[in-house]
PyMOL Python script that loads the backbone (N, CA, C, O; Angstrom):
from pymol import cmd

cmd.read_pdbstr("""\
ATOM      1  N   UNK A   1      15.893 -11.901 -21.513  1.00  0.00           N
ATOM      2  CA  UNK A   1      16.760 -10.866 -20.989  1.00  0.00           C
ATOM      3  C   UNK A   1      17.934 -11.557 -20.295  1.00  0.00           C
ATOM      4  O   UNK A   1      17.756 -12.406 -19.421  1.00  0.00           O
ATOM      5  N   UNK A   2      19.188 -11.147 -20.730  1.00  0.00           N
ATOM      6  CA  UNK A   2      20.360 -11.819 -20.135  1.00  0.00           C
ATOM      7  C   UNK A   2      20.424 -11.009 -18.647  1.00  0.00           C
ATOM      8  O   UNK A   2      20.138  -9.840 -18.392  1.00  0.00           O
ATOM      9  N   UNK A   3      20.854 -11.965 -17.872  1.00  0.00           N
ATOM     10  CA  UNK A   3      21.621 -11.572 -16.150  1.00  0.00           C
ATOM     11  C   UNK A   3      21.924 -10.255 -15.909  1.00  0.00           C
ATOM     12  O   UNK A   3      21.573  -9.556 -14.958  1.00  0.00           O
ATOM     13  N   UNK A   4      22.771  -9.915 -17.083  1.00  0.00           N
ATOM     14  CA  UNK A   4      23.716  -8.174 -16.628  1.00  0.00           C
ATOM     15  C   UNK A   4      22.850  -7.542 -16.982  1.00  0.00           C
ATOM     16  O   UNK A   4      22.876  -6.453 -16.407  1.00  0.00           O
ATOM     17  N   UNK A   5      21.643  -7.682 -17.993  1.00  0.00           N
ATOM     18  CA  UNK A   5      20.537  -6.318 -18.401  1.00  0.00           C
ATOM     19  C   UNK A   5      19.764  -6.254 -17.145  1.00  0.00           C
ATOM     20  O   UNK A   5      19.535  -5.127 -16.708  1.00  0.00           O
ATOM     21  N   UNK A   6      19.166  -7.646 -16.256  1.00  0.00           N
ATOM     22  CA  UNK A   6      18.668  -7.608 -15.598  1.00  0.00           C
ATOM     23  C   UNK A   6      18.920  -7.266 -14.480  1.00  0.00           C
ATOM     24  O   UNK A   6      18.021  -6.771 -13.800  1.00  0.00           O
ATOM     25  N   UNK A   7      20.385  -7.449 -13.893  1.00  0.00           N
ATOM     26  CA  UNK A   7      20.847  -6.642 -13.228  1.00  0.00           C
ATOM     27  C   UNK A   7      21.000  -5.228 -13.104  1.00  0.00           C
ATOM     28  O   UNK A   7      20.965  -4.682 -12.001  1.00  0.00           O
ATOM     29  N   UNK A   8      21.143  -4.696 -14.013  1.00  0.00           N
ATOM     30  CA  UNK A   8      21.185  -3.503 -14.309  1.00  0.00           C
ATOM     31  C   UNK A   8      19.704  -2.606 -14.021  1.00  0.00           C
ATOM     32  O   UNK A   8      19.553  -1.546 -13.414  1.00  0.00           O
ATOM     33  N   UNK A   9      18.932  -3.283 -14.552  1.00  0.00           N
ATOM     34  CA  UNK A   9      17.621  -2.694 -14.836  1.00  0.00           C
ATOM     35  C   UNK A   9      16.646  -3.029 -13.591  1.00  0.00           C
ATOM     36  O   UNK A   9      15.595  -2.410 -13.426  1.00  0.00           O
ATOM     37  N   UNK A  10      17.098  -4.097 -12.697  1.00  0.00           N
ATOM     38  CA  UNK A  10      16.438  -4.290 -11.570  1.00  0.00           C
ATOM     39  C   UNK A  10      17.276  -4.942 -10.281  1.00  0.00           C
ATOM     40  O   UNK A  10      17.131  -6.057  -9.781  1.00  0.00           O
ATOM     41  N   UNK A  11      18.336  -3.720  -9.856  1.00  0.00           N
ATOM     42  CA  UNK A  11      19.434  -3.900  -9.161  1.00  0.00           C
ATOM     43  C   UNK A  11      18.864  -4.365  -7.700  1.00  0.00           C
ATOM     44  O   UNK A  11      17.817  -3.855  -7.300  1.00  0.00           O
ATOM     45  N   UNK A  12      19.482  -5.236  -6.984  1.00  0.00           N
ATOM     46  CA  UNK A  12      19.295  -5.741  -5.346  1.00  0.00           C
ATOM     47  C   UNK A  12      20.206  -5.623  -4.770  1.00  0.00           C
ATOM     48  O   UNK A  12      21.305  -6.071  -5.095  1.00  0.00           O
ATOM     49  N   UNK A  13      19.850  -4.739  -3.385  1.00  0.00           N
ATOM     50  CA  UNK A  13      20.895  -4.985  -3.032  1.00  0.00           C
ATOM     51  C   UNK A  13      20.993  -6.150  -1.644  1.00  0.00           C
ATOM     52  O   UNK A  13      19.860  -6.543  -1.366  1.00  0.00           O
ATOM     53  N   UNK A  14      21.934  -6.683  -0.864  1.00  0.00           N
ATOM     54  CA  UNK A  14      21.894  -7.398   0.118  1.00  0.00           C
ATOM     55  C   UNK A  14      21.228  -6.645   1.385  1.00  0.00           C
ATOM     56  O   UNK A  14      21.406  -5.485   1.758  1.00  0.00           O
ATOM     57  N   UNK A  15      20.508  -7.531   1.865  1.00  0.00           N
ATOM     58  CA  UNK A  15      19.551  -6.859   3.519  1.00  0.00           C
ATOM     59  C   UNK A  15      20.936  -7.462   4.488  1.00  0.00           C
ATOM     60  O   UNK A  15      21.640  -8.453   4.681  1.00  0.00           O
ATOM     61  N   UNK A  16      20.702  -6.027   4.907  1.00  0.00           N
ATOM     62  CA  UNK A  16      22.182  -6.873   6.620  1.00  0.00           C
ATOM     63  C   UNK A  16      21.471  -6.396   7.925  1.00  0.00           C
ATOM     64  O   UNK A  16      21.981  -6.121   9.011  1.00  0.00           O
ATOM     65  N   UNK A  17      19.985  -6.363   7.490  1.00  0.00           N
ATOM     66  CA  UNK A  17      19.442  -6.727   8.798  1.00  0.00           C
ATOM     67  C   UNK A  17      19.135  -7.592  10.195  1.00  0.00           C
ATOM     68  O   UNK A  17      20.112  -8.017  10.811  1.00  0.00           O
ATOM     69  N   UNK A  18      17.940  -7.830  10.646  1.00  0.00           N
ATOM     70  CA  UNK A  18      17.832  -9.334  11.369  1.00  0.00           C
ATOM     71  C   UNK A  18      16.934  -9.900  10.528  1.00  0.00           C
ATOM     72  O   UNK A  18      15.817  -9.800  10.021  1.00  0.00           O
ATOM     73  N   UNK A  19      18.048 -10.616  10.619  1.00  0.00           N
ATOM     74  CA  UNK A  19      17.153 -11.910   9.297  1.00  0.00           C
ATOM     75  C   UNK A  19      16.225 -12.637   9.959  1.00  0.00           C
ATOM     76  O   UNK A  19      16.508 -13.583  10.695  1.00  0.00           O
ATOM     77  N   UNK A  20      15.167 -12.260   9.744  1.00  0.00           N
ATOM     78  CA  UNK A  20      13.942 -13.192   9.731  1.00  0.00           C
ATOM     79  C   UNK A  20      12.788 -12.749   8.663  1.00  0.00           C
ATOM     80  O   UNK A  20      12.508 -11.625   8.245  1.00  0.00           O
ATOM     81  N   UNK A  21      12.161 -14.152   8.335  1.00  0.00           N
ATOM     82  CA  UNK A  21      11.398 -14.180   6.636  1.00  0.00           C
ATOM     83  C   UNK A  21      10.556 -12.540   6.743  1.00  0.00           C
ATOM     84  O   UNK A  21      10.662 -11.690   5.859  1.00  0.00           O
ATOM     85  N   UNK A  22       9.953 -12.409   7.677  1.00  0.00           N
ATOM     86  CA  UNK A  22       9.164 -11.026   7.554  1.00  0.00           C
ATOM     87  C   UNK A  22       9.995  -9.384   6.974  1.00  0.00           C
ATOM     88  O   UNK A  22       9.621  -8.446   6.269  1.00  0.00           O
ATOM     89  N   UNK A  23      11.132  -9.681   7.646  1.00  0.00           N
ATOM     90  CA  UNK A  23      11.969  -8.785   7.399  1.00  0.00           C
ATOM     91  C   UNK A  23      12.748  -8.893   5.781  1.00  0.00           C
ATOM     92  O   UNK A  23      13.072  -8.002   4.997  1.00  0.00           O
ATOM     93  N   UNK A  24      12.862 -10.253   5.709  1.00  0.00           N
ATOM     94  CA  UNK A  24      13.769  -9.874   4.052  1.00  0.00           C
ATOM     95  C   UNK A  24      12.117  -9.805   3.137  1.00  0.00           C
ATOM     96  O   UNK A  24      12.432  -9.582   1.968  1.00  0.00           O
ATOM     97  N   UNK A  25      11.099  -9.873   3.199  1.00  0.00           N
ATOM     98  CA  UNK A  25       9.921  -9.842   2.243  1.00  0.00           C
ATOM     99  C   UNK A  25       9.649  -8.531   2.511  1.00  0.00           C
ATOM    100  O   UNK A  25       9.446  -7.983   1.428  1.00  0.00           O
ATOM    101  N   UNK A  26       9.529  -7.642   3.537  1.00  0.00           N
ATOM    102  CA  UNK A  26       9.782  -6.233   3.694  1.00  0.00           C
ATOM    103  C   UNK A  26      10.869  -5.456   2.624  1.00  0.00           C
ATOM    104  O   UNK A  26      10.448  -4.461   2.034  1.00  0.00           O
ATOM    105  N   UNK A  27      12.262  -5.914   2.382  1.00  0.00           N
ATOM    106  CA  UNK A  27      13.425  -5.669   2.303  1.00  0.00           C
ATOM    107  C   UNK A  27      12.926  -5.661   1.126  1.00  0.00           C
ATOM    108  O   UNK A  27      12.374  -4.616   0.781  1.00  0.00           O
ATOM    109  N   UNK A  28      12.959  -6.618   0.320  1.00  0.00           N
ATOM    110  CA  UNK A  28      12.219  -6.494  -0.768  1.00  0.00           C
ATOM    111  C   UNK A  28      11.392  -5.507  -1.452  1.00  0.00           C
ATOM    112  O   UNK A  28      11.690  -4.643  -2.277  1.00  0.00           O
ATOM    113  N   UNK A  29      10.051  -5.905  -0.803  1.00  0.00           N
ATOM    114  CA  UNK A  29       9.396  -4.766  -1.070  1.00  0.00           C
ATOM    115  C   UNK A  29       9.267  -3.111  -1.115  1.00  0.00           C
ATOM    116  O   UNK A  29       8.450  -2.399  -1.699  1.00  0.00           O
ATOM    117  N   UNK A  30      10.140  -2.856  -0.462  1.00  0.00           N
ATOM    118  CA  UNK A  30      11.371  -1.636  -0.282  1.00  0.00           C
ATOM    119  C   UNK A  30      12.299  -1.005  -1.087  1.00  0.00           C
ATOM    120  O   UNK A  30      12.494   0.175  -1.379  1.00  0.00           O
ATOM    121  N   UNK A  31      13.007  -2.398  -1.478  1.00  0.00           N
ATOM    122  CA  UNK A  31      13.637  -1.828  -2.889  1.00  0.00           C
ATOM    123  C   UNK A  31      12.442  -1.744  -4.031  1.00  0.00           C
ATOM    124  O   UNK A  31      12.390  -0.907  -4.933  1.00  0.00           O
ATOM    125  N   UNK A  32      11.835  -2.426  -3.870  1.00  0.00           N
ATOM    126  CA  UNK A  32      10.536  -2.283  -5.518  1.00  0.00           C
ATOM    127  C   UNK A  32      10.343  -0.888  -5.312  1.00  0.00           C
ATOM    128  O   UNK A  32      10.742  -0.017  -6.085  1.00  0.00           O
ATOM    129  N   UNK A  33       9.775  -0.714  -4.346  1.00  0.00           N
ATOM    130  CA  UNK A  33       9.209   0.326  -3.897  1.00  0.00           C
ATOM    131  C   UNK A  33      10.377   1.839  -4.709  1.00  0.00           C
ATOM    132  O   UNK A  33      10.071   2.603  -5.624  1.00  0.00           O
ATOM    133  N   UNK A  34      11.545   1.777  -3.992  1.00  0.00           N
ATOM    134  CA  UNK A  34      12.161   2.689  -4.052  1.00  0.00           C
ATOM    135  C   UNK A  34      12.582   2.874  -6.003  1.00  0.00           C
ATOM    136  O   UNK A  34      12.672   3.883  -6.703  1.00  0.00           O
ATOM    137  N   UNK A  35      12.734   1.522  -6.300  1.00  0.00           N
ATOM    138  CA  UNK A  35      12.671   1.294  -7.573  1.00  0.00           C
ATOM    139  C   UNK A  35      11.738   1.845  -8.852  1.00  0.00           C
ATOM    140  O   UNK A  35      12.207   2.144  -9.950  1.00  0.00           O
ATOM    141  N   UNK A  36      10.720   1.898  -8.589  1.00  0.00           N
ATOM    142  CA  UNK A  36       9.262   1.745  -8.994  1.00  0.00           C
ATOM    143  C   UNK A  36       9.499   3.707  -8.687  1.00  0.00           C
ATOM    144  O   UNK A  36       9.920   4.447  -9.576  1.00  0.00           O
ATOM    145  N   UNK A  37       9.225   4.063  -7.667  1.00  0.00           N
ATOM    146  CA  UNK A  37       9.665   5.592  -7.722  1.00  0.00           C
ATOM    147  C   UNK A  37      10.483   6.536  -8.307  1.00  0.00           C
ATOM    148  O   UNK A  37      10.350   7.713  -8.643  1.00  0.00           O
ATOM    149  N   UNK A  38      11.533   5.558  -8.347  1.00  0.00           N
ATOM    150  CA  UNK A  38      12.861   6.401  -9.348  1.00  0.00           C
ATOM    151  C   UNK A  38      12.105   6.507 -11.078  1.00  0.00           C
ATOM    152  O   UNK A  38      12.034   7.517 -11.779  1.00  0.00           O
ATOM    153  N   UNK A  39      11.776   5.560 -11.296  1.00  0.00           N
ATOM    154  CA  UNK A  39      10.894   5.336 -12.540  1.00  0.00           C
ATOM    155  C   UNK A  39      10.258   6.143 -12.996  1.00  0.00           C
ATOM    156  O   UNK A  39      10.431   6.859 -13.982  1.00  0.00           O
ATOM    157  N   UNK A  40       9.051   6.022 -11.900  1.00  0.00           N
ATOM    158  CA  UNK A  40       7.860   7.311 -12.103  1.00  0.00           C
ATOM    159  C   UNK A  40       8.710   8.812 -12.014  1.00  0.00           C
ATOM    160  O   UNK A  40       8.223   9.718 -12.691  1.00  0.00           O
ATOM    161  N   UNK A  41       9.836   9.096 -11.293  1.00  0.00           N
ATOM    162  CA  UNK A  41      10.120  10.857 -11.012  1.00  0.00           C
ATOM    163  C   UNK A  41      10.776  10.633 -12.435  1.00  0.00           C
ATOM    164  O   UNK A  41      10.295  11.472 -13.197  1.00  0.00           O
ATOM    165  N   UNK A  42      11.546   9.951 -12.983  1.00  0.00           N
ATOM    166  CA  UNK A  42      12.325  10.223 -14.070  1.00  0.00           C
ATOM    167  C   UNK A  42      11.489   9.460 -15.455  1.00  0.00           C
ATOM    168  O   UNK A  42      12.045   9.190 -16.519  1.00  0.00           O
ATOM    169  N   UNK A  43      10.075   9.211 -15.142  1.00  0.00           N
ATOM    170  CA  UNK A  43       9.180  10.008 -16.496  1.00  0.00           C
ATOM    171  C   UNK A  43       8.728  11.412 -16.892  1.00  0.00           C
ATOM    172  O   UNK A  43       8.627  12.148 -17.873  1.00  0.00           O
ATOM    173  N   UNK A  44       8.419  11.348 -14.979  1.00  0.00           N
ATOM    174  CA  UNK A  44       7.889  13.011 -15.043  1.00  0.00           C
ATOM    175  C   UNK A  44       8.869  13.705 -15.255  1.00  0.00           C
ATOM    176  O   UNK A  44       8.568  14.709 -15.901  1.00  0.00           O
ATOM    177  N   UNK A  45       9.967  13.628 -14.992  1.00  0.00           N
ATOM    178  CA  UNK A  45      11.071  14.641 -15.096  1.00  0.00           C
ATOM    179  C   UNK A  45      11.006  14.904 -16.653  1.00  0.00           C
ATOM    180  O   UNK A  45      11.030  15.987 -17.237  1.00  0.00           O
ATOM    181  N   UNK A  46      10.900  13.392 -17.262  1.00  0.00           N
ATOM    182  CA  UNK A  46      11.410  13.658 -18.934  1.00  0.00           C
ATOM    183  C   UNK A  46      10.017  14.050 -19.034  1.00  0.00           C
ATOM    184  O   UNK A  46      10.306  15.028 -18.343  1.00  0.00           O
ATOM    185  N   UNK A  47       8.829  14.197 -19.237  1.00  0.00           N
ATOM    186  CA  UNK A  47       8.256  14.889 -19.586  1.00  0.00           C
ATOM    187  C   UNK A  47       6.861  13.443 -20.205  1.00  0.00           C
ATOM    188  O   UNK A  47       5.938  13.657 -20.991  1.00  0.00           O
ATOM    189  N   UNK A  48       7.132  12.328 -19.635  1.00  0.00           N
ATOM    190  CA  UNK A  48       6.427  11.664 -19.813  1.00  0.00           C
ATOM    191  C   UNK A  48       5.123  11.160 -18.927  1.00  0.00           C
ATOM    192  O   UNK A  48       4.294  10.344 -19.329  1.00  0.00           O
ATOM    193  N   UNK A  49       5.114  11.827 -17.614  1.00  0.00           N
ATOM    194  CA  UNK A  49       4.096  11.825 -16.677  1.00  0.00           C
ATOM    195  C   UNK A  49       3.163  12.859 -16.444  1.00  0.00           C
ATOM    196  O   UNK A  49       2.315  12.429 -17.227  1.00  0.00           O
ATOM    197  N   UNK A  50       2.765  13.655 -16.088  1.00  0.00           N
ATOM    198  CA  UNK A  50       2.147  14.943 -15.332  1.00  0.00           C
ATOM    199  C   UNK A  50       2.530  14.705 -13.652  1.00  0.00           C
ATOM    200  O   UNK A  50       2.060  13.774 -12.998  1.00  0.00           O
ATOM    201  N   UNK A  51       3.546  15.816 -13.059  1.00  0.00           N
ATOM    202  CA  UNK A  51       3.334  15.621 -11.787  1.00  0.00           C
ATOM    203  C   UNK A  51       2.240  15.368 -10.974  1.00  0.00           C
ATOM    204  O   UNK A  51       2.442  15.123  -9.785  1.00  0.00           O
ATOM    205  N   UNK A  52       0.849  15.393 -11.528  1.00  0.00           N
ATOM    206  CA  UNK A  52      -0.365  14.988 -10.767  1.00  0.00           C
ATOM    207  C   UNK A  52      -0.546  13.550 -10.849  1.00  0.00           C
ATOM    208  O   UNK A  52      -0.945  12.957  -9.846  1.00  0.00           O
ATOM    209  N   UNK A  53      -0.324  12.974 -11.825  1.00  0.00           N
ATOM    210  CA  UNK A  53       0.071  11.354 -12.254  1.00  0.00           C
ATOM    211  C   UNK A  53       0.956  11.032 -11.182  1.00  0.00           C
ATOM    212  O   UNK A  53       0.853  10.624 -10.025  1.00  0.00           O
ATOM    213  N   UNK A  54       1.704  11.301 -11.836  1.00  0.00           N
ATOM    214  CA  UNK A  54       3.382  10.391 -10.921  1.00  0.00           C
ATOM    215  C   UNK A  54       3.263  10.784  -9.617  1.00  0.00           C
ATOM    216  O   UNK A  54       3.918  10.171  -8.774  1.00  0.00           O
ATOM    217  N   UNK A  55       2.297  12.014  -9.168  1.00  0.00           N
ATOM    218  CA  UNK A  55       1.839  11.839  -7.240  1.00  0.00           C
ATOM    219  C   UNK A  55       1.183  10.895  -6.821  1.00  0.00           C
ATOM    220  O   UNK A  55       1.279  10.349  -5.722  1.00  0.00           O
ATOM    221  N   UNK A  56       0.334  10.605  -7.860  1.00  0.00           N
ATOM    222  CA  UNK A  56      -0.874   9.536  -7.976  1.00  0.00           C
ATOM    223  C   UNK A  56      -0.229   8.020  -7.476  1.00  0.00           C
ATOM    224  O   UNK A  56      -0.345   7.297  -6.486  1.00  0.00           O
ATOM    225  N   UNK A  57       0.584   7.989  -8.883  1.00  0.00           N
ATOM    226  CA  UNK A  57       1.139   6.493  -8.765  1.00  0.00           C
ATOM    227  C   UNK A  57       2.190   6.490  -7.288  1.00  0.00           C
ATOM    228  O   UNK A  57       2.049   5.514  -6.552  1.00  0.00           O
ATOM    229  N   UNK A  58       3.099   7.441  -6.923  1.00  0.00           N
ATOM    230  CA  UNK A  58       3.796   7.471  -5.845  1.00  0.00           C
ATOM    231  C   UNK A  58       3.049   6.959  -4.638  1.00  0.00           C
ATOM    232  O   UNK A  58       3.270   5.876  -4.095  1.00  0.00           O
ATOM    233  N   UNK A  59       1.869   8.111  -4.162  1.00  0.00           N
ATOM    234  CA  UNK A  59       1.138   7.470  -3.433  1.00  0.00           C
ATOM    235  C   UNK A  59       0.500   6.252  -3.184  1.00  0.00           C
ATOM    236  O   UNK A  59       0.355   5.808  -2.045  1.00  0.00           O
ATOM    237  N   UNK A  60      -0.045   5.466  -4.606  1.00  0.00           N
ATOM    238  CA  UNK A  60      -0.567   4.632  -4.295  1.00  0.00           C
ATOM    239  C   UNK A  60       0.237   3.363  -3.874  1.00  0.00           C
ATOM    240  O   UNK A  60      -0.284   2.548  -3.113  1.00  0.00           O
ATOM    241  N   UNK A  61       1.801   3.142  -4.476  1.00  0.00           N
ATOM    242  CA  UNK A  61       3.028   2.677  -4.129  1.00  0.00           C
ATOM    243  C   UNK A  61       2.874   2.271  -3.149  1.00  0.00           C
ATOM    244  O   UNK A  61       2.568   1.114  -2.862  1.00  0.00           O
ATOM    245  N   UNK A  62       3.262   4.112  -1.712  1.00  0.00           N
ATOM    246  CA  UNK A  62       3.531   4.472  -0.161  1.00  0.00           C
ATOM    247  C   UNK A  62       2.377   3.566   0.164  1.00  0.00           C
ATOM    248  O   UNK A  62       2.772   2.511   0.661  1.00  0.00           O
ATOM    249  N   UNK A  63       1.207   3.643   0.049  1.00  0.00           N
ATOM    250  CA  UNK A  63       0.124   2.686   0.159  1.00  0.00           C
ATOM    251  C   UNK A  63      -0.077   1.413   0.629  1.00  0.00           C
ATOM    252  O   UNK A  63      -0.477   1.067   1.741  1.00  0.00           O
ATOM    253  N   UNK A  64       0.361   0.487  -0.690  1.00  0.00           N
ATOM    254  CA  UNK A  64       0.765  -0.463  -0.811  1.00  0.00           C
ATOM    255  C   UNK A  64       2.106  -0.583   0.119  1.00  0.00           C
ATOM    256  O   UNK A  64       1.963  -1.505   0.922  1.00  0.00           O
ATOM    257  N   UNK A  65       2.887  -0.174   0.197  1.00  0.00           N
ATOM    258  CA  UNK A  65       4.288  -0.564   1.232  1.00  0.00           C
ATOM    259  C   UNK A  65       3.812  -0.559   2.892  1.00  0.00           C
ATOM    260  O   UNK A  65       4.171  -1.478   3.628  1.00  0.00           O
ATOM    261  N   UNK A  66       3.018   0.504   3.364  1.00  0.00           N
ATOM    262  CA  UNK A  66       2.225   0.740   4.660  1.00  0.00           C
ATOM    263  C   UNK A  66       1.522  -0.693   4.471  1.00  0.00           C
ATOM    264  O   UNK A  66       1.709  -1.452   5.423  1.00  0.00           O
ATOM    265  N   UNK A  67       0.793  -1.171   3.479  1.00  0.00           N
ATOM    266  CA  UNK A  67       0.195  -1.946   3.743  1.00  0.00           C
ATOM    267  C   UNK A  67       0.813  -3.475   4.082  1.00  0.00           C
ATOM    268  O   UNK A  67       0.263  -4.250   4.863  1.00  0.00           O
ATOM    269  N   UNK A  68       2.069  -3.770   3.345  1.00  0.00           N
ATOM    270  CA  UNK A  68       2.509  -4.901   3.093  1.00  0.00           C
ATOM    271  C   UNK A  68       3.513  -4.775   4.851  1.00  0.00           C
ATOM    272  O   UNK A  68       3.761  -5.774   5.525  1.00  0.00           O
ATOM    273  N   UNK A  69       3.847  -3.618   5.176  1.00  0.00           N
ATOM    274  CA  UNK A  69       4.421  -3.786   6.396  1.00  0.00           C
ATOM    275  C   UNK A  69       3.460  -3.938   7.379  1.00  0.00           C
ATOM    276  O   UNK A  69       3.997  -4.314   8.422  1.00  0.00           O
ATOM    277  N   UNK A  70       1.792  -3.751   7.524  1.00  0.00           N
ATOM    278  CA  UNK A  70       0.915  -3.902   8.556  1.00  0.00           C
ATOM    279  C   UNK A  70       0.576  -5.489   8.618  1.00  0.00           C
ATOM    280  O   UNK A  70       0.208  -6.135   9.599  1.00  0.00           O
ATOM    281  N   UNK A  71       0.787  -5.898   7.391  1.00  0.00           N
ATOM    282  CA  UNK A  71       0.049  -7.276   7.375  1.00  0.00           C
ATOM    283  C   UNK A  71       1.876  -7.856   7.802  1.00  0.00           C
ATOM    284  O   UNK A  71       1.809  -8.949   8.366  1.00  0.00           O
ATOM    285  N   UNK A  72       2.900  -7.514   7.695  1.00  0.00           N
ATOM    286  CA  UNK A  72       4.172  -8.590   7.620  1.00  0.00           C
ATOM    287  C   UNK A  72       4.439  -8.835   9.099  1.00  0.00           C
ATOM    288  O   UNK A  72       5.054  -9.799   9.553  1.00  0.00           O
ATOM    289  N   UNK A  73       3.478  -7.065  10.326  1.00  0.00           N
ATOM    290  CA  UNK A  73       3.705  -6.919  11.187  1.00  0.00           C
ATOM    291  C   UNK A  73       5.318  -6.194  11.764  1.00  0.00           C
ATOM    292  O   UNK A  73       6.119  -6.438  12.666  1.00  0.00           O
ATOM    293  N   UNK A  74       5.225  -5.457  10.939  1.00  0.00           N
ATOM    294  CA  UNK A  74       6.707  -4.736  11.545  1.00  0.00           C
ATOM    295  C   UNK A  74       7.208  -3.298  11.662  1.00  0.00           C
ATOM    296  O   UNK A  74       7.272  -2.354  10.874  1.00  0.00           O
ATOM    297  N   UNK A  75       7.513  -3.472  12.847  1.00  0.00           N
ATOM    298  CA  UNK A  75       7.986  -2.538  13.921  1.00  0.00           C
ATOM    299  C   UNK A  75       6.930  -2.299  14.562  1.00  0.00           C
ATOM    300  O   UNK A  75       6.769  -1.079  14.538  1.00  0.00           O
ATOM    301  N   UNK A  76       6.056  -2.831  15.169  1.00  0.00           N
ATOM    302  CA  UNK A  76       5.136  -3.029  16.328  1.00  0.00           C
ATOM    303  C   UNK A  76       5.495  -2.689  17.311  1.00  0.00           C
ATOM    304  O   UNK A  76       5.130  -1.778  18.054  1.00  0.00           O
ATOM    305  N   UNK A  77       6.687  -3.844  17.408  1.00  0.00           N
ATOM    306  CA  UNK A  77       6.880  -4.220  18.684  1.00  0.00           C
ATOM    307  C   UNK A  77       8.274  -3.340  19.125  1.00  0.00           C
ATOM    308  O   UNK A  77       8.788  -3.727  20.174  1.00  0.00           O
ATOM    309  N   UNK A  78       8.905  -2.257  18.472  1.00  0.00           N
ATOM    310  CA  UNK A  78       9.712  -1.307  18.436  1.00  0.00           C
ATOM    311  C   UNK A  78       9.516  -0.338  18.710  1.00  0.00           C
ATOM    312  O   UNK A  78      10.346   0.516  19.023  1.00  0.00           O
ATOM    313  N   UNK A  79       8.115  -0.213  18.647  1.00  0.00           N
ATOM    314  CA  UNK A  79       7.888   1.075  18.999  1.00  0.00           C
ATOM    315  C   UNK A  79       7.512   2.356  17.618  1.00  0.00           C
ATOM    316  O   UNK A  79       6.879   3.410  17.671  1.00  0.00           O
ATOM    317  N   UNK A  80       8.257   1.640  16.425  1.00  0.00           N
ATOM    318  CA  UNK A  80       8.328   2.411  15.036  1.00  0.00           C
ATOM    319  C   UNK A  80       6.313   2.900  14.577  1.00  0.00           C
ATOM    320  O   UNK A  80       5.229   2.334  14.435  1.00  0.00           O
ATOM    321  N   UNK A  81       6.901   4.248  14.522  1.00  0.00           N
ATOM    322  CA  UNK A  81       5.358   5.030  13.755  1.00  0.00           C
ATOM    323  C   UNK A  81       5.717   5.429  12.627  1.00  0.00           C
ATOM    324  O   UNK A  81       6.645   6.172  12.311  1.00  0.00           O
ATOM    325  N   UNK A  82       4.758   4.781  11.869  1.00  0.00           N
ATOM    326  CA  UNK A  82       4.800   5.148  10.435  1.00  0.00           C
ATOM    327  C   UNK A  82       3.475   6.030  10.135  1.00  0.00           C
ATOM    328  O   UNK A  82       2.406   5.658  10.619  1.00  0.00           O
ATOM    329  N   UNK A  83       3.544   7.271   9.288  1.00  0.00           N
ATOM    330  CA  UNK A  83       1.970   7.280   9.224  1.00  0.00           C
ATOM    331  C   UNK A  83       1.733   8.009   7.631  1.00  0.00           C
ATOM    332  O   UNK A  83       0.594   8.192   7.200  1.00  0.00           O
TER     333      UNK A  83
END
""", "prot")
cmd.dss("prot")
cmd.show_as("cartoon", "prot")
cmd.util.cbc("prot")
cmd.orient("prot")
């Protein structure tokens, strides 16, 4: 796969957060995340999921992201509730 397909097909954008490693591996995982969702609504949309599916896979996603932010440790110490 050349650069521009891949760009295209798995766009990043820049974190202008506080840079520290926990935070851009968050950042990351964030865009997958948000990535990975657009995916699943626009199978189901076309008619290639069952909205009970693509809740399925959504959730298990939100899941996985709760999880990767408990173990990265962030927003603890902010005060931030996620639930």
């Amino acid at each position: 796969m050349d650069q521009s397909t891949q760009n295209f097909l798995y766009p990043y954008a820049r974190y202008h957060g506080q840079v520290q490693p926990e935070h851009l591996v968050f950042n990351a995982n964030l865009q997958e995340f948000a990535q990975r969702v657009g995916y699943i609504c626009n199978l189901q949309t076309g008619g290639k999921l069952s909205p009970d599916t693509a809740f399925e896979q959504i959730e298990q996603l939100w899941n996985q992201l709760k999880q990767s932010k408990t173990q990265l440790n962030i927003g603890n110490s902010q005060g931030a509730e996620w639930k």
